[in-house]
Residue, then its C-alpha position, 0 to 999 in steps of 0.5 A: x500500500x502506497x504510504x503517501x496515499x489516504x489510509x485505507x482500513x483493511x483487516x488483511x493489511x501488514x501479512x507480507x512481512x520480511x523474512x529475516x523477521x520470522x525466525x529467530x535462528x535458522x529453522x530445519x528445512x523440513x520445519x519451513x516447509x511446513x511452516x511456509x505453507x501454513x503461511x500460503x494457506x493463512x493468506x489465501x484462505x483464511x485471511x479472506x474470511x475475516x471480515x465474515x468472522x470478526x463480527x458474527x456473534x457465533x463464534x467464543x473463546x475456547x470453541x474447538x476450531x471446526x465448531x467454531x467455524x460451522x456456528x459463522x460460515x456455510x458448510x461448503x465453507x467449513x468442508x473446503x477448509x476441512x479438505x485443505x487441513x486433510x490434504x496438507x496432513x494439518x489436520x494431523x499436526x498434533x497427532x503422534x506418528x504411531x496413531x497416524x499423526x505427522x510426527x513433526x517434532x514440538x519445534x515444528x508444531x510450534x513454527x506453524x502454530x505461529x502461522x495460523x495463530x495470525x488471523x482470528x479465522x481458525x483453521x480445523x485440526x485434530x485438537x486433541x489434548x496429549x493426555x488423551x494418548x492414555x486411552x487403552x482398549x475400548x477407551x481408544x475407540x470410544x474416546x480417542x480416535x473419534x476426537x482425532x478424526x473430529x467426530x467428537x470433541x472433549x474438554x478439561x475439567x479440572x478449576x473449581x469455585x474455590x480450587x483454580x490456582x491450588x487444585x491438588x491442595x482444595x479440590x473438593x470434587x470426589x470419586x469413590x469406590x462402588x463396586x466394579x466402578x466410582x461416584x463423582x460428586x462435586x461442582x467444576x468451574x470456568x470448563x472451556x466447551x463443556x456444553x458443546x463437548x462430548x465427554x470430559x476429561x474429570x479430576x476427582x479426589x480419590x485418596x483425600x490424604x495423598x491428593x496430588x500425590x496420588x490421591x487425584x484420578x483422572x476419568x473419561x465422563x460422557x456428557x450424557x452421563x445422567x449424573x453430570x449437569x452442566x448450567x446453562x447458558x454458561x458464564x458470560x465474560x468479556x471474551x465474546x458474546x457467546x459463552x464458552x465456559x461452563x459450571x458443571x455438577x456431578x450429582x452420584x454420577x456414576x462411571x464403570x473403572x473403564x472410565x478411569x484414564x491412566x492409573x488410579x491416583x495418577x490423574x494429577x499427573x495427566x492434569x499436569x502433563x497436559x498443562x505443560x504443553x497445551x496450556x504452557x508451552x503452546x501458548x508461545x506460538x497461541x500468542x506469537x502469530x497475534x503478536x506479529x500481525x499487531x506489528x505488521x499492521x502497525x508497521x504499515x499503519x503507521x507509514x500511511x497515517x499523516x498528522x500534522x503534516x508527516x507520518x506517524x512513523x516519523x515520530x518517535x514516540x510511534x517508533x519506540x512502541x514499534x521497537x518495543x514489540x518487535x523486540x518482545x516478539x523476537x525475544x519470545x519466539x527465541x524463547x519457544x523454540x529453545x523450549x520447545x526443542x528441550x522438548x523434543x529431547x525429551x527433557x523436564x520443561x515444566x518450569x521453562x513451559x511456565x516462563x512461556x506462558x508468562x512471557x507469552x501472556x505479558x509480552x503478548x498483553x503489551x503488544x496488543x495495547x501498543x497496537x490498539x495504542x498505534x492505531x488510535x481509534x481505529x485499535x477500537x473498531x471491530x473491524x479490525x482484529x485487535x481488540x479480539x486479539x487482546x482480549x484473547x491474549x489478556x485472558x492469559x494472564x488468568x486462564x490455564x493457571x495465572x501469571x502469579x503462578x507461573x513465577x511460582x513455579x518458576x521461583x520453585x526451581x529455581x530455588x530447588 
């Protein structure tokens, strides 16, 4: 867009960035690949879409990627994507190799996660949480491989009212032994798509003297199940019009020992695990991807917009917010890269996942601000995919465990 020229609104602007700003070291040729064609069907497929999907009240913070693209746009729409994903082998990209998934390594899956997390249009894959890889038997064909082929979707139930940053410690949900299977008894809170989901995967207190270590199972629970009610229409929250998240009650809801996931006692650990990567360490490319289309838009924003006679870009209070999200955008992705290569070597990155997310949260907050901050009143308009990006990126700071608590963990390490 010519600089000089009147400034023009549009959504799509900023998305051709220069190379040198899209890695921080060089990536493995197998991961660019991938990574590059991301970026190819984000720009031609996705971005397009975005003017349709910001301001359609059917889509809402924690909706799984095909459900929320089916509650805005026709099915011809959804299904075309849909092939894309199967095609291109996304639809997989999260899905180990030995259930017939990519096997592309954590570093992979995080480059490319970067590329959709650009556009508030979501792109359809196999979403399915780690932990679900601990299905044995029938559980395998009743829960798991629905959820990787998209037949059916589930959600973490782990926070309640008055046990979100100490689980372990004051969950109050129980299971107790009857017969040849358990009663769950207890309310959670604030559960991502439990209205929308098929099953849920439940933490309940099955040893209360031993409690997150190994006192705490973790069960497979049909959302049918007639002793689990979920309220409706959910918590309302400034995420969006739709709710999203749910208050759920277990009234002697009654499951068979089939439904316990993992082993008795372990299920704190599985919580833990699924933590770690979903709501940790993904959340670096989760907020990477917006982060750098706030720049980008930004960048080109201010070139065009003319005050007092030259662009903003020409001043320096401008330019100093730009170089403060450039910086924090080349310093997480650093970050993510170096963690998610750990990772892949298979070391312990329980903390490093918590510094993720911290820096993800906090930096990607900021980023935000200074966008909406750069493009003045039009930060506000709903046109524009910031103020959606923001709020997304600010719940962060709260959701999957709050800022407070990852320098908690962190600080545990550290001090050993």
């Amino acid at each position: 867009m010519n600089q000089n020229s009147n400034v023009k609104v549009s959504p799509s602007y900023g998305i051709d960035r220069p190379e040198e700003i899209a890695a921080s070291f060089q990536l493995p040729a197998e991961v660019v690949e991938f990574r590059d064609l991301a970026r190819k069907i984000v720009r031609e497929e996705l971005l397009p879409l975005e003017q349709e999907f910001l301001p359609h009240p059917g889509h809402a913070y924690g909706l799984k990627e095909v459900l929320s693209l089916k509650a805005v746009f026709p099915a011809a729409v959804v299904d075309r994507l849909i092939k894309i994903s199967r095609d291109t082998g996304f639809w997989y990209l999260l899905v180990p190799e030995s259930h017939g998934g990519s096997g592309l390594s954590m570093l992979a899956r995080a480059a490319v996660l970067e590329e959709f997390m650009y556009t508030a249009v979501p792109f359809p894959f196999a979403n399915v949480p780690n932990i679900l890889y601990h299905c044995t038997g029938t559980q395998a064909e009743k829960y798991l491989k629905p959820v990787i082929e998209g037949e059916k979707t589930t959600s973490f139930a782990q926070t309640e009212p008055n046990a979100g940053s100490d689980p372990g410690g004051m969950m109050q949900t129980r299971a107790v032994r009857d017969g040849t299977g358990w009663i769950l008894n207890g309310t959670k809170m604030w559960i991502s798509m439990a209205a929308e989901s098929d099953f849920l995967l439940v933490q309940a207190v099955t040893d209360s003297a031993k409690r997150q270590r190994g006192g705490i199972t973790m069960f497979l629970v049909d959302r049918n199940n007639p002793g689990l009610k979920i309220e409706e229409p959910g918590i309302r929250t400034w995420l969006g019009p739709r709710p999203a998240q749910y208050i759920v009650h277990f009234d002697d809801c009654r499951v068979g020992d089939d439904s316990v996931l993992g082993e008795v006692g372990k299920g704190f650990t599985l919580g833990q695990t699924w933590l770690t990567i979903h709501d940790r360490l993904m959340r670096g490319p989760y907020a990477l991807g917006k982060m750098q289309r706030a720049l980008d838009m930004s960048v080109e924003y201010a070139k065009q917009r003319v005050t007092f006679g030259k662009p903003i870009s020409e001043r320096q209070a401008i330019q100093w917010k730009l170089v403060d999200m450039y910086v924090d955008i080349k310093a997480l992705r650093a970050l993510v890269y170096e963690i998610a290569s750990r990772a892949d070597r298979g070391e312990d990155v329980r903390a490093e996942a918590a510094m993720v997310k911290l820096c993800a949260s906090d930096w990607g907050t900021r980023t935000l601000d200074h966008a909406i901050q750069v493009h003045g009143a039009m930060g506000e308009s709903l046109e524009l995919p910031l103020t959606l990006f923001y709020r997304y990126v600010r719940h962060t700071q709260i959701g999957g465990g709050t800022s407070e608590i990852q320098r908690h963990l962190i600080a545990r390490k550290l001090l050993a």
